[in-house]
C-alpha positions in Angstrom: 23.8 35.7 14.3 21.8 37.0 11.1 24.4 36.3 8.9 25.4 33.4 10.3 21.9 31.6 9.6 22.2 33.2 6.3 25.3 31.6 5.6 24.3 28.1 7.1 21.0 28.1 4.6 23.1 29.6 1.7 25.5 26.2 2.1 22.2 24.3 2.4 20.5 25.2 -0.2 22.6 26.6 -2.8 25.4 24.7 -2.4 23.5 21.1 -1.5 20.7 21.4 -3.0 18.5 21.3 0.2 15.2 22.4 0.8 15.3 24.9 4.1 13.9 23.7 7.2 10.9 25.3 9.5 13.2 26.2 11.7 15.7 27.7 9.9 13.0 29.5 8.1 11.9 31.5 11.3 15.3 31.9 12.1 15.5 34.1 8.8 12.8 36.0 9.7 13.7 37.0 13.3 16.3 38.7 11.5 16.7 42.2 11.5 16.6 44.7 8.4 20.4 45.2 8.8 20.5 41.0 6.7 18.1 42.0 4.4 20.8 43.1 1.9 22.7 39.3 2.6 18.8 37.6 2.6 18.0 39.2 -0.6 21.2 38.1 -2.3 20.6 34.5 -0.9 16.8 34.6 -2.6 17.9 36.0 -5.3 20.3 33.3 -6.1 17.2 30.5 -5.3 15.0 32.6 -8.1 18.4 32.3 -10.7 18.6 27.9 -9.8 15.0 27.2 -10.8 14.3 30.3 -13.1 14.6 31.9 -16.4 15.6 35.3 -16.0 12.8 37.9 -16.2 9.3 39.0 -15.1 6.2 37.8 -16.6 2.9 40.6 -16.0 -0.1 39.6 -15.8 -3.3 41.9 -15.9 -6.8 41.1 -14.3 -10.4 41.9 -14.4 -13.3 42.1 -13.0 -16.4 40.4 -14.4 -18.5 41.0 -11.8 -17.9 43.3 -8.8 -19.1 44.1 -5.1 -22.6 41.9 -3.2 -20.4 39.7 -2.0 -22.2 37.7 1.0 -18.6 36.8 2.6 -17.1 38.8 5.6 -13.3 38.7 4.5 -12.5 41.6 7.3 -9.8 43.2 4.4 -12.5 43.6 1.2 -14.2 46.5 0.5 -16.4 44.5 -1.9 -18.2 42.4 1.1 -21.3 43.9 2.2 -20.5 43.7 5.3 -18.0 46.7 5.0 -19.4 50.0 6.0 -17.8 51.6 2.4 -19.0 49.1 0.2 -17.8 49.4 -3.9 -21.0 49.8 -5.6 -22.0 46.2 -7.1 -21.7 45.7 -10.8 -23.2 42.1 -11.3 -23.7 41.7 -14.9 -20.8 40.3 -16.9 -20.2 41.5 -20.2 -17.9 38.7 -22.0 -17.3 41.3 -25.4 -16.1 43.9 -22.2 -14.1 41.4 -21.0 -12.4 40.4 -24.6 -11.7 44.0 -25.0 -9.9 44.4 -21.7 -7.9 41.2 -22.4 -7.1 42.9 -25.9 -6.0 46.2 -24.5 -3.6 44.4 -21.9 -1.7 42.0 -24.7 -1.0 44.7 -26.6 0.7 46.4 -23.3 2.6 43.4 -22.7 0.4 41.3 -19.9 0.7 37.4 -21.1 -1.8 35.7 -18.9 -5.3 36.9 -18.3 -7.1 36.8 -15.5 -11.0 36.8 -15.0 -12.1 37.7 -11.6 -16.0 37.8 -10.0 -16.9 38.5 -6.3 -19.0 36.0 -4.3 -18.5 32.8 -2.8 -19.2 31.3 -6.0 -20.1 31.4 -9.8 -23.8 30.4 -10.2 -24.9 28.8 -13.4 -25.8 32.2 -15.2 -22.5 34.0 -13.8 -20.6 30.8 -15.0 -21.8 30.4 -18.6 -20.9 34.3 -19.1 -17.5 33.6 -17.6 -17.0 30.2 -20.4 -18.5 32.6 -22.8 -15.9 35.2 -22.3 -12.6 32.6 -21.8 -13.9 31.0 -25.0 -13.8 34.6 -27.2 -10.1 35.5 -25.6 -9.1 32.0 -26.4 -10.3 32.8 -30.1 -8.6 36.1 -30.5 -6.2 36.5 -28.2 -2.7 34.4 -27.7 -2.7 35.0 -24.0 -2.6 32.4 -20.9 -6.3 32.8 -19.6 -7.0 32.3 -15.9 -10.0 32.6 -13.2 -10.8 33.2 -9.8 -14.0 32.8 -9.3 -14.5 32.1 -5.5 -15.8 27.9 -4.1 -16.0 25.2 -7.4 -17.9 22.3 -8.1 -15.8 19.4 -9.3 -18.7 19.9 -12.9 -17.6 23.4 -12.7 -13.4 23.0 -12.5 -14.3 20.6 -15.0 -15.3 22.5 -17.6 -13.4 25.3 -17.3 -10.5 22.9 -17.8 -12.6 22.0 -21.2 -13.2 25.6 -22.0 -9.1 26.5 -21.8 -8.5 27.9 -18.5 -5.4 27.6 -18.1 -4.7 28.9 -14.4 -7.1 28.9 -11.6 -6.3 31.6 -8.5 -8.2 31.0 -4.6 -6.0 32.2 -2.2 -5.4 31.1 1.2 -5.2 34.2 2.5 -3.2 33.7 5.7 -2.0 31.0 7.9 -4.7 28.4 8.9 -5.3 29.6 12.3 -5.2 32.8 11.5 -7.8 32.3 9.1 -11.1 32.5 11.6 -9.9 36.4 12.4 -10.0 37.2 8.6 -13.0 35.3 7.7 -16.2 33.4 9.5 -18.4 33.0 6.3 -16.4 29.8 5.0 -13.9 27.8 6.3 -10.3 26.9 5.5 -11.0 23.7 4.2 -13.2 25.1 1.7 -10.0 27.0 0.1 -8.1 24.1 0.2 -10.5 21.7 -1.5 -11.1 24.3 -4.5 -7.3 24.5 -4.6 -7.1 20.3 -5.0 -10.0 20.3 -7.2 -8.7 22.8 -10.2 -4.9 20.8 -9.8 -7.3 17.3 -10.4 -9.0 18.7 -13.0 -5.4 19.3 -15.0 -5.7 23.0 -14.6 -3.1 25.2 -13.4 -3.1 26.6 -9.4 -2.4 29.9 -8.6 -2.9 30.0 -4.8 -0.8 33.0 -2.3 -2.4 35.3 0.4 -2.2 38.8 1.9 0.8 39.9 3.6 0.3 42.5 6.9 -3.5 41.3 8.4 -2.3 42.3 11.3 -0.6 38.1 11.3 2.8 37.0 13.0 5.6 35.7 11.5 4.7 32.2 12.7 1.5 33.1 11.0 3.4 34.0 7.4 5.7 30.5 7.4 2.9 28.7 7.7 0.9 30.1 5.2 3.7 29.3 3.2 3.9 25.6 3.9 0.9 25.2 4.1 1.5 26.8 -0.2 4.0 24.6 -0.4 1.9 21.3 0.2 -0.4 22.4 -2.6 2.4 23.1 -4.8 0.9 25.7 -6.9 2.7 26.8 -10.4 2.1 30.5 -9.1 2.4 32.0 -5.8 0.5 36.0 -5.1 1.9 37.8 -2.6 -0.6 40.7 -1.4 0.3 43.6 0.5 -2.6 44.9 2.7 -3.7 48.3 1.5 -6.7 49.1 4.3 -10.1 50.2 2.2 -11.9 51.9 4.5 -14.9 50.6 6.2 -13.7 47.2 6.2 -12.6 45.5 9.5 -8.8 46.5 8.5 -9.1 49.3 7.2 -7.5 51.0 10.2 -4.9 48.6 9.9 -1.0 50.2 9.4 0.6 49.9 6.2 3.3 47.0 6.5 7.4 48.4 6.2 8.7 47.9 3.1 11.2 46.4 4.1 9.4 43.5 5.7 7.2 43.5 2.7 10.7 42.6 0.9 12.1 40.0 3.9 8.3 38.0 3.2 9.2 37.3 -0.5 12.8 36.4 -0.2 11.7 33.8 2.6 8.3 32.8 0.5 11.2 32.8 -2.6 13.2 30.3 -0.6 10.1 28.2 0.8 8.6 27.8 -2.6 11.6 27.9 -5.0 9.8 26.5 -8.4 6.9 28.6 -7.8 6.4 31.7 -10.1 6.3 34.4 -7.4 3.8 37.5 -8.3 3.6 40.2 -6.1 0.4 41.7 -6.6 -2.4 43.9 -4.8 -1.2 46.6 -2.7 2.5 46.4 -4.1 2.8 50.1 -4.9 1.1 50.8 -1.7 3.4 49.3 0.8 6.4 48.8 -1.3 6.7 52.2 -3.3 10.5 53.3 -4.2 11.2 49.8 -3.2 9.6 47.6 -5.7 12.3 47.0 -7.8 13.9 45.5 -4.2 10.8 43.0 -4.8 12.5 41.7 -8.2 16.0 41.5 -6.8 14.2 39.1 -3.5 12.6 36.6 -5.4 9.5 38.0 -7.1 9.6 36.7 -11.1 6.2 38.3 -12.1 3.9 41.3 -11.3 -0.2 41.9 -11.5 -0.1 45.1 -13.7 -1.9 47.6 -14.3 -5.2 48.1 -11.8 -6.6 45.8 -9.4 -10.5 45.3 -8.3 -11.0 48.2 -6.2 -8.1 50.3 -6.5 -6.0 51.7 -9.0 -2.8 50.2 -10.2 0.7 51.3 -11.8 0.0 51.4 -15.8 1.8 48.8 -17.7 3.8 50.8 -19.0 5.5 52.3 -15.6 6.5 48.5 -14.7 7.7 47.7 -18.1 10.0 50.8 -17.8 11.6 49.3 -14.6 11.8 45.9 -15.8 14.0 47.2 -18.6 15.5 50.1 -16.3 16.9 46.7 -14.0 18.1 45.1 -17.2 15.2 42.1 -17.0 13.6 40.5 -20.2 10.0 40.5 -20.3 8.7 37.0 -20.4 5.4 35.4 -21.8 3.2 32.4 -20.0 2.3 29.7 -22.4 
């Protein structure tokens, strides 16, 4: 049966050119781990029809961190988790030109600039313009954001100031939403995501992989991606912080961890796919397996709260699997 559907999309897609249908898409991921191998080939050869071959990286930061009035149940930088980060609120644009500096020279292309909260108020948001504005002067990376809610005068001029990518997630599937998050709605994700693509600035919009969602729940997330079209798709893995409402949440299987981006790789085949937070976490030995499914770029080096691979451990395996490094522009 597995790798009969596997087949039947394989003709569809590859061979006419099709996109793959709802239902065939949950028919892929009812399958069980002995297809991965045949579902990973048939992703991989969707990455090779719309991609260059290679892996861009991408490095973040984080301008301002913790206090964070939302009640996302997964982040340890809400202050409604009982193991709360310790809030660092003031932004530091020469701190954040330096950390830009230190990951082009390891090999990251795009930069992004990251601040807790539901939004950027007016003093948070002229230190963020401040800081794209001295990495735009002396760096040559791709500089993005994600800087919770916009205002349609905000997306605006950070689309002036050179932001060139803007990430807000969706997190999940839209009704799994309310069991992730109460403090804003839905709706308020996927206006921000519309208003940065009006503005002429790039969207980087994914979620978070193992919330304790269904399948059902992880396809449509990814339609729901695909309607918004963004240029890059994040795939998080859930790695539980504790005192937050997941954090006695299980680590998902690696190897459904790897059956998610092959069928997000089918779903969304022009989108950049990054797998990101939690990667080393749930997918360990089995990252390169990411590459080889449909992932084209990694976050490297650390995240918000927790600590990443360095740059130069996932430059080793991109060279180690034969893959050219690539740049944003």
């Amino acid at each position: 049966m597995g790798e009969n559907i596997i087949e039947r999309v394989r003709e569809n897609v590859i061979g006419r050119g099709e996109e793959i249908t709802p239902d065939d898409a949950m028919a892929l991921a009812l399958t069980d781990f002995g297809g991965l191998p045949a579902l990973m080939s048939l992703s991989n050869a969707v990455t090779s029809m719309h991609h260059e071959r290679g892996v861009y990286l991408c490095s973040i930061t984080s301008g301002r961190t913790g206090a964070c009035p939302e009640d996302c149940s997964f982040c340890a930088q809400s202050i409604y988790s009982k193991s709360p980060v310790p809030p660092r609120t003031v932004i530091e644009p020469r701190e954040i030109l330096e950390s830009a500096k230190r990951a082009e020279a390891g090999g990251a292309s795009e930069f992004c600039i990251v601040i807790s909260g539901r939004g950027p108020n007016g003093h948070v948001f002229e230190r963020v313009l401040e800081s794209v504005r001295l990495i735009g002067e002396h760096t040559g990376m791709s500089i993005g954001c994600s800087l919770g809610i916009l205002t349609e005068e905000q997306a605006m001029r950070l689309s002036a100031a050179g932001v060139r990518r803007y990430n807000h997630n969706l997190e999940t599937s839209r009704s799994f939403f309310p069991r992730v998050c109460t403090t804003h709605a839905y709706e308020d994700r996927i206006g921000t995501a519309r208003l940065v693509k009006e503005n002429g600035i790039g969207l980087c919009c994914g979620g978070i992989i193992g919330l304790g969602e269904t399948a059902e729940d992880r396809l449509s997330l990814a339609y729901e991606l695909k309607g918004l079209d963004p240029e890059v798709v994040p795939l998080n893995f859930l790695n539980p912080r504790p005192g937050t409402g997941l954090g006695g949440m299980e680590t998902l299987h690696p190897f459904e961890a790897v059956k998610t981006i092959s069928l997000f790789r089918i779903i969304l085949p022009k989108s950049i796919l990054l797998c990101a937070g939690g990667r080393e976490a749930v997918l360990g030995e089995y990252q390169p397996w990411a590459l080889f499914a449909g992932a084209n770029a990694l976050i490297s080096g650390n995240y918000l709260t927790t600590k990443g691979d360095p740059m130069e451990k996932d430059i080793r395996m991109i060279r180690d699997l034969g893959l050219p490094l690539l740049r944003y522009n």
